[in-house]
C-alpha positions as CSV (number, residue, x, y, z in Angstrom):
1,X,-38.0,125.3,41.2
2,X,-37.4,122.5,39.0
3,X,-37.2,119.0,40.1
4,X,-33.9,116.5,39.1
5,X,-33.9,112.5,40.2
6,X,-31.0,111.2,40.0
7,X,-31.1,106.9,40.1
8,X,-28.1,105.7,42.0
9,X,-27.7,108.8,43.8
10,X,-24.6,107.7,46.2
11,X,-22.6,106.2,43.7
12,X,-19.7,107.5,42.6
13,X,-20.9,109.7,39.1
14,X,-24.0,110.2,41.0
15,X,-22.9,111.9,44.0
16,X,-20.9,114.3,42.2
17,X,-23.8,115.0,40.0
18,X,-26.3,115.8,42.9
19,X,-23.4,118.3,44.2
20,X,-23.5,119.8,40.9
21,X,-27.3,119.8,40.2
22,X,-27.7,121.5,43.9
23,X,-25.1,124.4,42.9
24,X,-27.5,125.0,39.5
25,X,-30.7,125.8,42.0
26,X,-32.5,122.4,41.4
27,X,-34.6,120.1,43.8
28,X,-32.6,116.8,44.0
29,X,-34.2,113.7,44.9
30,X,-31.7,111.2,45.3
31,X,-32.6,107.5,44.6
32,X,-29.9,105.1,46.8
33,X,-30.3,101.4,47.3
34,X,-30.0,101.5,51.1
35,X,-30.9,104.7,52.8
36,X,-29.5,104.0,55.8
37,X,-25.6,103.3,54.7
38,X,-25.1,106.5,52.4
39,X,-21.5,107.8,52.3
40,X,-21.1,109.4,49.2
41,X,-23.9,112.1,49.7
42,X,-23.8,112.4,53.5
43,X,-22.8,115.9,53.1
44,X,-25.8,116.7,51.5
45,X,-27.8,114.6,53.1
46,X,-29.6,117.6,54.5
47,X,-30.3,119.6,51.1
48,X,-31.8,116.5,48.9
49,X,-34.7,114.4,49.2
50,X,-33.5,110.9,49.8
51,X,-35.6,108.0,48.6
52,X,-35.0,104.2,49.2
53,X,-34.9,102.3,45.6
54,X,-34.1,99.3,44.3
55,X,-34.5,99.9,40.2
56,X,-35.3,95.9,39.7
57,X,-38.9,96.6,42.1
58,X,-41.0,98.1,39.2
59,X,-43.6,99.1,41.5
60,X,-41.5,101.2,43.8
61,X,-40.4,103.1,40.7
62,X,-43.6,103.5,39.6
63,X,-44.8,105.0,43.0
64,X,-41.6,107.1,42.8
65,X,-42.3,108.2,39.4
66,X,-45.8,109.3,39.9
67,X,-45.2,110.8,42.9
68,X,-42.6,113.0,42.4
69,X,-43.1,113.7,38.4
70,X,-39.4,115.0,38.3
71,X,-38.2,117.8,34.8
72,X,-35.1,115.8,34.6
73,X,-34.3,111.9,35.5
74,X,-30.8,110.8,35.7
75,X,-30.6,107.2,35.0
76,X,-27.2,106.2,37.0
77,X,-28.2,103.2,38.8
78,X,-26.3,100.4,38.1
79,X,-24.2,97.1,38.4
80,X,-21.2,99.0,37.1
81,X,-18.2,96.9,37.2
82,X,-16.6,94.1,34.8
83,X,-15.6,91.5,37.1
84,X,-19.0,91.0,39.1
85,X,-20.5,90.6,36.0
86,X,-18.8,87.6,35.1
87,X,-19.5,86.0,38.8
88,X,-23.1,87.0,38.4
89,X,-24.3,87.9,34.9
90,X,-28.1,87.5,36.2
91,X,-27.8,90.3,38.5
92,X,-26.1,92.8,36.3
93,X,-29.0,91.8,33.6
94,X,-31.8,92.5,35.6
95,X,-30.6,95.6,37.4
96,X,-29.3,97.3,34.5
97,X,-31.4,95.8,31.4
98,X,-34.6,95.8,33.3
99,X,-33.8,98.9,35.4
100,X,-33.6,101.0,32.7
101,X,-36.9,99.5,31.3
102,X,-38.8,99.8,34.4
103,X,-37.5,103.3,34.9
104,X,-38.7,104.2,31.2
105,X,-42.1,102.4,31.7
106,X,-43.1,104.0,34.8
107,X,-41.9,107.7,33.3
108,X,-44.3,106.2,30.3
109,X,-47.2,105.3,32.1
110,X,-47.3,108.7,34.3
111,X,-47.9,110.7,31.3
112,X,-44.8,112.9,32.1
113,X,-42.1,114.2,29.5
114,X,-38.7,114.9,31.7
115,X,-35.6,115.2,30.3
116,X,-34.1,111.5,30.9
117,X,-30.0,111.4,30.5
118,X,-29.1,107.5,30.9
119,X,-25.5,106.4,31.5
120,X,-24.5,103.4,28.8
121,X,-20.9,102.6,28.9
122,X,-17.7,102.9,26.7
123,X,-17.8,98.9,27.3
124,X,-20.4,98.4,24.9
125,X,-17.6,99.2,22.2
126,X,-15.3,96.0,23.3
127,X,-12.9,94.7,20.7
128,X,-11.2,97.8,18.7
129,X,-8.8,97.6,16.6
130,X,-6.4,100.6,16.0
131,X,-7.9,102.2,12.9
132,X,-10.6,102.6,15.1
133,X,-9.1,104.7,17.5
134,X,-10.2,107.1,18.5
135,X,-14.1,105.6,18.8
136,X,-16.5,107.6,17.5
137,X,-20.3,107.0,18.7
138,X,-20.9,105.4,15.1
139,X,-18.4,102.2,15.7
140,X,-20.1,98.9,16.3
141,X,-20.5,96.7,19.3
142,X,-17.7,94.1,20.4
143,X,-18.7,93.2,23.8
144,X,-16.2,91.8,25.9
145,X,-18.3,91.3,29.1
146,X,-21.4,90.5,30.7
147,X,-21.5,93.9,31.7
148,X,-20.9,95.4,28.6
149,X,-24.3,93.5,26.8
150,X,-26.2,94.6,29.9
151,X,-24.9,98.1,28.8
152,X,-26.1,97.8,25.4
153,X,-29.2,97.0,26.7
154,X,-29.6,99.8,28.5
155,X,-28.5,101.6,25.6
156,X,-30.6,100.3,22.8
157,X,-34.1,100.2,25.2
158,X,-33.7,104.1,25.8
159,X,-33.3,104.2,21.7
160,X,-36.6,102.3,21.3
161,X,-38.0,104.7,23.8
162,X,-37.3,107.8,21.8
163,X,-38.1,106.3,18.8
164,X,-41.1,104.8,19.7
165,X,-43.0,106.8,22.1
166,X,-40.4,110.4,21.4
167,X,-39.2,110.7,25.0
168,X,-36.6,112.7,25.4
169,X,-34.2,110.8,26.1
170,X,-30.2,111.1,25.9
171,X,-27.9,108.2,26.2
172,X,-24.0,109.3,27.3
173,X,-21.2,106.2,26.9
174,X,-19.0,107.2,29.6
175,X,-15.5,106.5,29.1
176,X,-13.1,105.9,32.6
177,X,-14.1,108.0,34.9
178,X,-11.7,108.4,38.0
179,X,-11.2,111.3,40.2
180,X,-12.3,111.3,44.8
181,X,-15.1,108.7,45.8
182,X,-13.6,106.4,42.8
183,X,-13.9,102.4,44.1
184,X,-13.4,99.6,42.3
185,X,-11.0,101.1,39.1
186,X,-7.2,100.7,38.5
187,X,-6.6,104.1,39.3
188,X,-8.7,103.8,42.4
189,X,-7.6,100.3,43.6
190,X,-3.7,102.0,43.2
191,X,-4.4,105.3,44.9
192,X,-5.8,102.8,47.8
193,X,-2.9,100.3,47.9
194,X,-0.5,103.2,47.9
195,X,-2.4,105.3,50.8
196,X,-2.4,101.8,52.9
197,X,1.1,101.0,52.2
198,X,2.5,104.6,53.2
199,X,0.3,103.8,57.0
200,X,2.0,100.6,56.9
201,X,5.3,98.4,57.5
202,X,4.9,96.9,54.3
203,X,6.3,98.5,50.9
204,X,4.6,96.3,47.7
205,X,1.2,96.6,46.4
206,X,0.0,93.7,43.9
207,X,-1.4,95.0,40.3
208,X,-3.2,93.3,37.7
209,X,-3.2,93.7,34.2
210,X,-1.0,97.3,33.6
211,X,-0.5,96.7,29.4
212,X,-4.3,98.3,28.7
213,X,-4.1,101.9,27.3
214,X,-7.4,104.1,28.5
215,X,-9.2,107.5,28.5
216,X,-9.6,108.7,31.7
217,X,-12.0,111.8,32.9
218,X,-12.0,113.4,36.0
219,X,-15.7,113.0,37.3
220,X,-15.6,116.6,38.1
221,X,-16.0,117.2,34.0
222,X,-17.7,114.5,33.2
223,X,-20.7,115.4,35.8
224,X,-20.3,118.9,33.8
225,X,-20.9,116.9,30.5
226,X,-23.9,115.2,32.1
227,X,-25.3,118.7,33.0
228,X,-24.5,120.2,29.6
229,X,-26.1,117.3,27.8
230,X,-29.2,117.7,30.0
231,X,-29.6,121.0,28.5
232,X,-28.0,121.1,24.9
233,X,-27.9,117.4,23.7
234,X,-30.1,115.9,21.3
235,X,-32.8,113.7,22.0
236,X,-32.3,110.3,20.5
237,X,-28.2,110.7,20.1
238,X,-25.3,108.7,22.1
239,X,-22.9,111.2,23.0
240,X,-19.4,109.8,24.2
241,X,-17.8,111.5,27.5
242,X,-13.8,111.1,27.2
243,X,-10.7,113.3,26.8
244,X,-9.8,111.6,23.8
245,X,-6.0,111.3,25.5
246,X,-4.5,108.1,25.7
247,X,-2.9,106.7,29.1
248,X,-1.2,103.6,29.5
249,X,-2.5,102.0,33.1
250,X,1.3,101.6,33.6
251,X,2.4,104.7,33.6
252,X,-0.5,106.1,35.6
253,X,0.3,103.7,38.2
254,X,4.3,105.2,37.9
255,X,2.5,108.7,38.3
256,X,0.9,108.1,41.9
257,X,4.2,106.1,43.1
258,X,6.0,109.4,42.2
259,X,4.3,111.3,44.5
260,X,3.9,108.9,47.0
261,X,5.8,109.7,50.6
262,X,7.6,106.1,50.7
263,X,9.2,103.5,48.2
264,X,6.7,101.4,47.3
265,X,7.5,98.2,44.5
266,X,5.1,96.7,42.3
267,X,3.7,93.0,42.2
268,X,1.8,91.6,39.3
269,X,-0.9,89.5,40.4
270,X,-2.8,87.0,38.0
271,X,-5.6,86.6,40.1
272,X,-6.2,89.9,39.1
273,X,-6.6,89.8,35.2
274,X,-9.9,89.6,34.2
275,X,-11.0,86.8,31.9
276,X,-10.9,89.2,28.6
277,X,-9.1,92.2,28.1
278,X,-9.9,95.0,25.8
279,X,-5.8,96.3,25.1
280,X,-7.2,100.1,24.0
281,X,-10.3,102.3,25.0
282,X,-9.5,105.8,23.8
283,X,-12.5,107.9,22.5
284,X,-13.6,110.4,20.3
285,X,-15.4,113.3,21.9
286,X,-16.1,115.8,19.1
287,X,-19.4,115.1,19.4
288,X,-19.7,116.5,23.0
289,X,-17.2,119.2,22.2
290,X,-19.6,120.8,20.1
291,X,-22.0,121.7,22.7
292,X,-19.6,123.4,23.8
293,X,-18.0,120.7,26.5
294,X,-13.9,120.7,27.3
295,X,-12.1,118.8,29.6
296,X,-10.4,121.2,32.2
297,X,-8.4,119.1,35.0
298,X,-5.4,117.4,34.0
299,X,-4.4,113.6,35.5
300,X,-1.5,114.7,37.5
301,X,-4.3,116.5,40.1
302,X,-7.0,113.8,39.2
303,X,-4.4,111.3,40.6
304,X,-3.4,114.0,43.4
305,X,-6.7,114.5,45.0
306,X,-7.8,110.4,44.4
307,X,-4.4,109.7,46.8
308,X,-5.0,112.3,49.1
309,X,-8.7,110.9,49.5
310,X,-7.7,107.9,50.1
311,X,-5.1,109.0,52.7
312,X,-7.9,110.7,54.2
313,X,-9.8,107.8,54.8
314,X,-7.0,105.7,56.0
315,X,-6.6,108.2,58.7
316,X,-10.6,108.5,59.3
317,X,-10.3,104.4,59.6
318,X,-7.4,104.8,61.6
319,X,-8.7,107.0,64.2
320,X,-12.5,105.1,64.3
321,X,-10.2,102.1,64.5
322,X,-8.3,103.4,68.0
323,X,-11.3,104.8,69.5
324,X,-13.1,101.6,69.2
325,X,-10.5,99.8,70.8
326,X,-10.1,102.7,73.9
């Protein structure tokens, strides 16, 4: 049986992946930050191998590396959001600039060839201007973000790697992906304000920023893409994961009030706007498409389930919540 490590294991992408990997027949060793508070993989806890890691502690990757000697490595651990990188840029440097490097060392060093698939980011694009849309893998770097240079540097290392010592390594540039587990996205953050609302007397939710026009994926394809890039893409290429359709943030929050049980109104909030906003983020996925990789779930039930998962753990809270107080 074949052996996948995934970094980052009960993060969002990364938990979906495992599921996946598990359904293909693989061993799964999951790599979390804190064993002991795992959410996203609970319900697998008992079919993976589950391995406390911080990627910034070379030496525990090493140990990890050597030990284990995994056929595939799915580089997914991360500081992943935009506005955390801007109160601490150091942080998101080191875990995902020198992650990555450790991670690539250490795979170095044990004399092992695995198929290594790391995440870089759509971010790394930045500034585009609208004869640009839709970006193609070929467009240069704008960054608008602390996180998206620590994204090209995860990016650009795993090309050196390849380059340098042929490892067989595949970088993807994920575009948004939402879909069940999602934290910290507008999608996400709206689905949650909405679910709380509906358990609540009150009947606003405060946004942020609503003018930006995205790409969004459900992870349930884009974990599919991760998969079918493990086994068809091209060592040394960036492949972009996106639809390629355009949404305006606006009118994907109008699309989860509609199907929302009360009333709610809307609230901008400028505490909420981040200190630079990239107005459009729509890519170009030929390149993935010709693996033989389509999108299959349309937003409507993307948005669907992300409300109803959050409803579900409003009422999980809830009832923790009274039985605490019993």
């Amino acid at each position: 049986m074949k052996k996948a490590l995934i970094t980052g294991a009960d993060g969002f992408i990364g938990s979906h992946l495992a599921d996946i990997l598990l359904s293909k027949g693989l061993e799964v060793i999951c790599l979390v930050h804190k064993k002991g508070l795992i959410k996203n993989i609970a319900h697998i806890k008992n079919k993976v191998k589950i391995i406390d890691c911080d990627v910034t502690n070379k030496k525990r990757i090493e140990d990890i590396i050597k030990n284990t000697k995994p056929d595939y490595i799915f580089h997914l651990a991360a500081q992943s959001f935009v506005m955390p990188s801007w109160k601490d840029p150091e942080l998101t440097f080191k875990t995902n600039i020198f992650g990555t490097f450790y991670l690539l060392e250490a795979v170095r060093k044990a004399g092992i060839a695995p198929i290594i698939v790391v995440a870089c980011s759509s971010a790394e694009y930045g500034l585009n201007y609208e004869h640009e849309i839709p970006i193609k893998e070929t467009k240069e770097f704008r960054p608008s973000s602390p996180y998206a240079v620590s994204k090209i540097g995860t990016d650009m290392i795993s090309y050196l790697y390849w380059q340098t010592y042929k490892m067989k390594i595949i970088r993807m540039r994920f575009f948004n992906i939402t879909g069940p587990r999602k934290t910290n996205d507008a999608c996400s953050d709206f689905a949650k304000m909405i679910a709380k609302v509906e358990k609540s007397d009150k009947s606003i939710i405060e946004v942020g920023y609503l003018g930006g026009i995205r790409d969004y994926t459900d992870v349930r394809d884009a974990v599919n893409a991760v998969w079918l890039l493990a086994a068809k893409g091209k060592y040394g290429e960036a492949y972009n994961i996106c639809t390629g359709n355009r949404y305006k943030v606006e009118d994907l929050l109008k699309k989860l009030l509609s199907i929302s049980n009360k009333k709610i109104e809307i609230k901008k909030d400028p505490k909420k706007y981040r200190p630079l906003e990239d107005p459009i983020f729509v890519g170009d996925n030929t390149k993935i498409r010709s693996l033989g990789w389509i999108p299959m779930i349309p937003i409507e039930k993307t948005l669907g389930d992300m409300l109803a998962y959050w409803r579900e753990r409003m009422y999980r809270f809830k009832r923790s919540y009274s039985a605490t107080r019993k």
